[in-house]
C-alpha positions as CSV (number, residue, x, y, z in Angstrom):
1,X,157.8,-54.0,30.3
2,X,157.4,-56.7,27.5
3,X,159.5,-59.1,29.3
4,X,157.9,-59.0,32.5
5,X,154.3,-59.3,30.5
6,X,156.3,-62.4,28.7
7,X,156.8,-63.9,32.4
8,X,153.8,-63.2,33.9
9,X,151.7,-64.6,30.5
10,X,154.0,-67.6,30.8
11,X,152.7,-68.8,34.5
12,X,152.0,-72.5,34.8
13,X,150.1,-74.2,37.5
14,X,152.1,-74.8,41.2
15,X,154.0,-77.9,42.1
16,X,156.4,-79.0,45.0
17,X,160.6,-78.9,44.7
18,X,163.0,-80.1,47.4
19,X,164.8,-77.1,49.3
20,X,168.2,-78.0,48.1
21,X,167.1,-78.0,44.1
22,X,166.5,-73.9,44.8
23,X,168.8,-71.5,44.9
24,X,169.0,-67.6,45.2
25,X,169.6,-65.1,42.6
26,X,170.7,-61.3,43.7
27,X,167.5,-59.6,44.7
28,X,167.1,-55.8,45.6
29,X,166.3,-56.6,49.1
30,X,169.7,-56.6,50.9
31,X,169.0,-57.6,54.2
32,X,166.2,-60.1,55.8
33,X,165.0,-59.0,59.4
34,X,165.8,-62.0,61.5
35,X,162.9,-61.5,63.7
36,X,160.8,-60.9,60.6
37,X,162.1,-64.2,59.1
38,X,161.3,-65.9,62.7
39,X,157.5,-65.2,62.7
40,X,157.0,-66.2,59.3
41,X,159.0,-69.5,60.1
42,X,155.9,-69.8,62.7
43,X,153.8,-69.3,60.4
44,X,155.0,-71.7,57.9
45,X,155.0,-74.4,60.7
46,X,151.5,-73.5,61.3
47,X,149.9,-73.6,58.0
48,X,152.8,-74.4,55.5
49,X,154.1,-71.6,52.6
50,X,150.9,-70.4,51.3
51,X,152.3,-68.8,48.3
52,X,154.5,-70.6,46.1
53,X,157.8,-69.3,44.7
54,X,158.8,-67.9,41.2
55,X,161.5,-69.9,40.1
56,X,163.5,-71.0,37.0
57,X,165.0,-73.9,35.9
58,X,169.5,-73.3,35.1
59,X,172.3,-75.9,34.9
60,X,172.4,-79.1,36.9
61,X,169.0,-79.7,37.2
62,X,168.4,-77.0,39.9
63,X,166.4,-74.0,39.7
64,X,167.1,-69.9,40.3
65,X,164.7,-68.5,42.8
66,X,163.3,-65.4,41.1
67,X,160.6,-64.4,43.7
68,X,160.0,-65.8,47.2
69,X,163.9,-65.5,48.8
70,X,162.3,-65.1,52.0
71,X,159.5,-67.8,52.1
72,X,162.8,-69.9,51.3
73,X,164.7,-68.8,54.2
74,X,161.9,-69.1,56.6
75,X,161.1,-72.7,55.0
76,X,164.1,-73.7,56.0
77,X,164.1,-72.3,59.3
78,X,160.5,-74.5,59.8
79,X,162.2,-77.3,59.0
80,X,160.5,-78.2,55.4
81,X,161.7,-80.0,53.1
82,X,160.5,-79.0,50.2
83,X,157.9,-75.5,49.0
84,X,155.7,-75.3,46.3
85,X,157.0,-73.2,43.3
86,X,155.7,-72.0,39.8
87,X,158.3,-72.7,37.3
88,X,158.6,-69.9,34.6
89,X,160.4,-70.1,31.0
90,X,161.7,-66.7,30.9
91,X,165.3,-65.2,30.3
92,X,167.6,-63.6,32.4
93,X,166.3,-60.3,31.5
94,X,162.6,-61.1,31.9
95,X,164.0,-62.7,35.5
96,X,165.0,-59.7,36.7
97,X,162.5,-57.8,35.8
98,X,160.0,-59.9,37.6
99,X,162.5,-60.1,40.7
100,X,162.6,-57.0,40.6
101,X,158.6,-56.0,40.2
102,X,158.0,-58.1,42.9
103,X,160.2,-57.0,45.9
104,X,158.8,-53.5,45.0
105,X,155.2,-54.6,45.4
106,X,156.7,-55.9,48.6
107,X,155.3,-52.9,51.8
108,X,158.5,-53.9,54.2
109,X,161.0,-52.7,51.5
110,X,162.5,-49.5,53.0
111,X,163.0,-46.5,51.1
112,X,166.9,-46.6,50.5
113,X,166.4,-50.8,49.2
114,X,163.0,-49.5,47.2
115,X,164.9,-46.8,45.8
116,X,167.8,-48.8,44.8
117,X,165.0,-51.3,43.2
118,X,163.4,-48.9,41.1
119,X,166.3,-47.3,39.4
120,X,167.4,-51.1,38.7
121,X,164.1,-51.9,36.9
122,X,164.4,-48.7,34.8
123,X,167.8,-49.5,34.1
124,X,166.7,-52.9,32.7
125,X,163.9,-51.6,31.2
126,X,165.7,-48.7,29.3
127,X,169.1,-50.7,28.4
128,X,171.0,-48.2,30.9
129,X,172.8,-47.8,34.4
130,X,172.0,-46.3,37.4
131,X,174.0,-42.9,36.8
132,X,172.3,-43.0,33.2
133,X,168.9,-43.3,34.9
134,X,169.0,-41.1,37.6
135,X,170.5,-38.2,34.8
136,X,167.4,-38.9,32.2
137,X,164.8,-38.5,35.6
138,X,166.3,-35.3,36.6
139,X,166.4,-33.8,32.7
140,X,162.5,-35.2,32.7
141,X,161.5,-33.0,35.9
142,X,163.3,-30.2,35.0
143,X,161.8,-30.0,31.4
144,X,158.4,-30.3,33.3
145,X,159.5,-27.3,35.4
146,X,160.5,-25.6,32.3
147,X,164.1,-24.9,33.1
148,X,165.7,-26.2,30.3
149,X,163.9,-27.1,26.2
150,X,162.1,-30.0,25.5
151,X,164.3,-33.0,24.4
152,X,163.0,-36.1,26.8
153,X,159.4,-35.6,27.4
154,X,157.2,-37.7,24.9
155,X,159.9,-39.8,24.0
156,X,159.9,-43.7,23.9
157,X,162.4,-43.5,27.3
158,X,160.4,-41.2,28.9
159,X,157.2,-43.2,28.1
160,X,158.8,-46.0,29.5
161,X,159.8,-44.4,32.7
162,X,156.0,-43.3,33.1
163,X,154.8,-47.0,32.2
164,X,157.0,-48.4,35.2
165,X,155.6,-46.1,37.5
166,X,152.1,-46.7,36.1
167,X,152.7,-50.4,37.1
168,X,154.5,-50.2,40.4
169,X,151.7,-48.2,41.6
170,X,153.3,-46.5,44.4
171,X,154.3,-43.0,43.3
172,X,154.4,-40.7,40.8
173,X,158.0,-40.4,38.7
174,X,158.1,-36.9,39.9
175,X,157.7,-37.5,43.3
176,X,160.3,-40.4,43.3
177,X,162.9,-37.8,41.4
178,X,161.9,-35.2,44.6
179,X,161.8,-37.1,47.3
180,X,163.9,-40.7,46.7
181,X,166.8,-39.8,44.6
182,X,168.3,-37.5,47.6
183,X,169.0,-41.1,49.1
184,X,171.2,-41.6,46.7
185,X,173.6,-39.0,48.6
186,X,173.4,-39.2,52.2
187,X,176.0,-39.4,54.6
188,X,177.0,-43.1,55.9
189,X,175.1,-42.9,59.2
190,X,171.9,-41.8,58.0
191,X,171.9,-44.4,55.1
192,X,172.8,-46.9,58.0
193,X,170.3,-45.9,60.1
194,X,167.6,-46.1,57.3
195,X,168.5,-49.2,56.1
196,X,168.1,-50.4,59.8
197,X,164.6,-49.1,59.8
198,X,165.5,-46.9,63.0
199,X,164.4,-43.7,60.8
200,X,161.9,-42.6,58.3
201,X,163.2,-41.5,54.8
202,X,161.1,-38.1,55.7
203,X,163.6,-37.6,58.8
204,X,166.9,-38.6,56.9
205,X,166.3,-35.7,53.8
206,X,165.5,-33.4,56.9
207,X,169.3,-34.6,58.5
208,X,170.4,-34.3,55.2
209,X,170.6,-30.6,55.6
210,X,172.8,-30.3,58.8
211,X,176.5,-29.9,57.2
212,X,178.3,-30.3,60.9
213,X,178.6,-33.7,61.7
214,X,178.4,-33.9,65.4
215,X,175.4,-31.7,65.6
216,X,174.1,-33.9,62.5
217,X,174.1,-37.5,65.1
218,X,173.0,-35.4,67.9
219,X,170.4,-34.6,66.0
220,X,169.6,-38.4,64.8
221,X,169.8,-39.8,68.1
222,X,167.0,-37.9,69.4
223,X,165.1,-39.4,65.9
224,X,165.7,-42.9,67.0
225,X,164.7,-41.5,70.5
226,X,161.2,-40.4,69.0
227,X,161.6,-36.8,68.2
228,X,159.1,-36.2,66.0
229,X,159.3,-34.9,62.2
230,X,157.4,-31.9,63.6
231,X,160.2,-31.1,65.9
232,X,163.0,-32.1,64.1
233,X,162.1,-30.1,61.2
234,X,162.3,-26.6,64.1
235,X,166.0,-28.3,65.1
236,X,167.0,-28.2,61.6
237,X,166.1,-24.6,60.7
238,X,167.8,-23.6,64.1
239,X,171.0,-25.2,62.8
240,X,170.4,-23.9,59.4
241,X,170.9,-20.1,60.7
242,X,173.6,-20.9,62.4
243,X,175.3,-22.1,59.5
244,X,173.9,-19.7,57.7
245,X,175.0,-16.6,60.2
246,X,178.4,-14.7,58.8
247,X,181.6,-15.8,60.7
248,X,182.6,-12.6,63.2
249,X,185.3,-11.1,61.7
250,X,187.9,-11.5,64.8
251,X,187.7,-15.0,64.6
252,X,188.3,-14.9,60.5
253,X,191.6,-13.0,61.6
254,X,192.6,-15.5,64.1
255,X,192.0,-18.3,62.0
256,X,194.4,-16.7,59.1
257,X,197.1,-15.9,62.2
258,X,196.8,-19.5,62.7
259,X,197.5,-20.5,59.9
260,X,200.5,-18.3,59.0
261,X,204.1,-19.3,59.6
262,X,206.1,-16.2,60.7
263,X,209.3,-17.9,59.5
264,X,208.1,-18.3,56.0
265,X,207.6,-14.8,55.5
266,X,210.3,-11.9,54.3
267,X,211.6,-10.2,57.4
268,X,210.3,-6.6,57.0
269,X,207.1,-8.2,56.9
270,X,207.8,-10.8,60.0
271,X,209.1,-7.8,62.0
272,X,206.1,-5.7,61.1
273,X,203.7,-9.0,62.1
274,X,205.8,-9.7,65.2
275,X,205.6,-6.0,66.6
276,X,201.8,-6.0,66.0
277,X,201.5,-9.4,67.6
278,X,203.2,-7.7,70.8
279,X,200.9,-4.6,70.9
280,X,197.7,-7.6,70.6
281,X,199.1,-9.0,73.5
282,X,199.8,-5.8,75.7
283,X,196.6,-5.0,74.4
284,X,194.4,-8.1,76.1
285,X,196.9,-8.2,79.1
């Protein structure tokens, strides 16, 4: 985290910059609430942006917001002009990493954006990409777990991995491998409805399990309905053993018949098919 430590140590005092000298960088939050952004608007009107933005100075004499995209929508939407700022001297790489730290320290993230965040600052942090990331955390946990030898643990990527989450503060880098990575891979509607903040991360792993998809929204619109975890979590073992329960046999044989085209095969066999197909028939009536 020596780059973040660079930014943070390299903090001068607050001063004012027009709106239009400010612009954006690509932050892990992916989405503003608009009535989120409304309220603070209000609140800006009210008593003005009481903490100043992170920003850096680029080309053309404007500067790259690193930290405050939202106090800079909202100031807008007020009507200001111009928002107080701390300009840093830091690098692209220190940028991020400070973007980064600070929409995570952020408590409105949610779970799929936060995700998303953290395996970005490990990724800066260890040189990597996401798919590199996400493989070194799940070698980590299952060294802990002893199911494979010791190669990771105690080593200056792993060490670094237990530093970020030392800093962030907000889980352990086992409990983020358990219960966050599994966000990685859920189906469209559940990510949707996560990112929408209609659902709880607890709910979507839970949804997670339900392989047929109709039962699967069914399911999710009684979440967003209220159905508690308590209850959905009885729903979800239901539909578990029902999955789970062996296919009658009958229906295995229909499903082949189905699927078999008589004309295809050598005629001794059709014939032989075709008389036994007559005495089914006679046979149901």
């Amino acid at each position: 985290m020596e780059e973040l430590r660079k930014g943070q140590g390299a903090t001068p005092g607050a001063r004012t910059l027009p709106l239009e000298a400010l612009s954006p960088r690509l932050q892990p939050r992916r989405r503003f609430d608009e009535a989120s952004l409304q309220a603070l608007a209000e609140s800006i009107r009210a008593h003005g942006v009481l903490e100043p933005l992170l920003v850096r100075p680029v080309e053309g004499g404007k500067y790259e917001i690193i930290a405050g995209e939202r106090r800079y929508r909202a100031a807008g939407m007020a009507g200001l002009k111009e928002v107080p700022v701390v300009v840093l001297e830091v690098d692209e790489k220190a940028a991020s990493a400070i973007a980064l730290m600070e929409n995570l320290q952020r408590e409105d993230l949610n779970p799929y954006e936060e995700t998303i965040g953290v395996l970005d600052l490990l990724a800066l942090e260890l040189g990597r990409n996401r798919e590199e990331v996400v493989s070194l955390l799940h070698r980590m946990l299952h060294e802990k777990k002893g199911h494979v030898a010791r190669n990771v643990s105690g080593n200056p990527e792993a060490q670094k991995v237990e530093e970020v989450f030392r800093l962030l503060g907000r889980m352990s880098w086992e409990s983020f491998v358990r219960t966050r990575l599994p966000l990685l891979t859920l189906p469209e509607d559940l990510r949707e409805a996560l990112e929408a903040g209609s659902i709880p991360y607890t709910a979507a792993l839970e949804l997670k399990k339900v392989k047929d998809d109709g039962l699967r929204r069914a399911l999710l619109e009684e979440v967003k309905a209220g159905l508690s975890l308590r209850d959905l979590k009885a729903k979800v073992r239901q539909a578990l053993k029902r999955e789970e329960a062996p296919r009658p046999w009958h229906r295995e044989v229909l499903a082949k018949l189905a699927r078999v085209d008589l004309e295809a095969l050598p005629s001794d066999k059709r014939a032989l098919v075709e008389e036994k197909l007559k005495e089914l028939e006679a046979l149901l009536g």
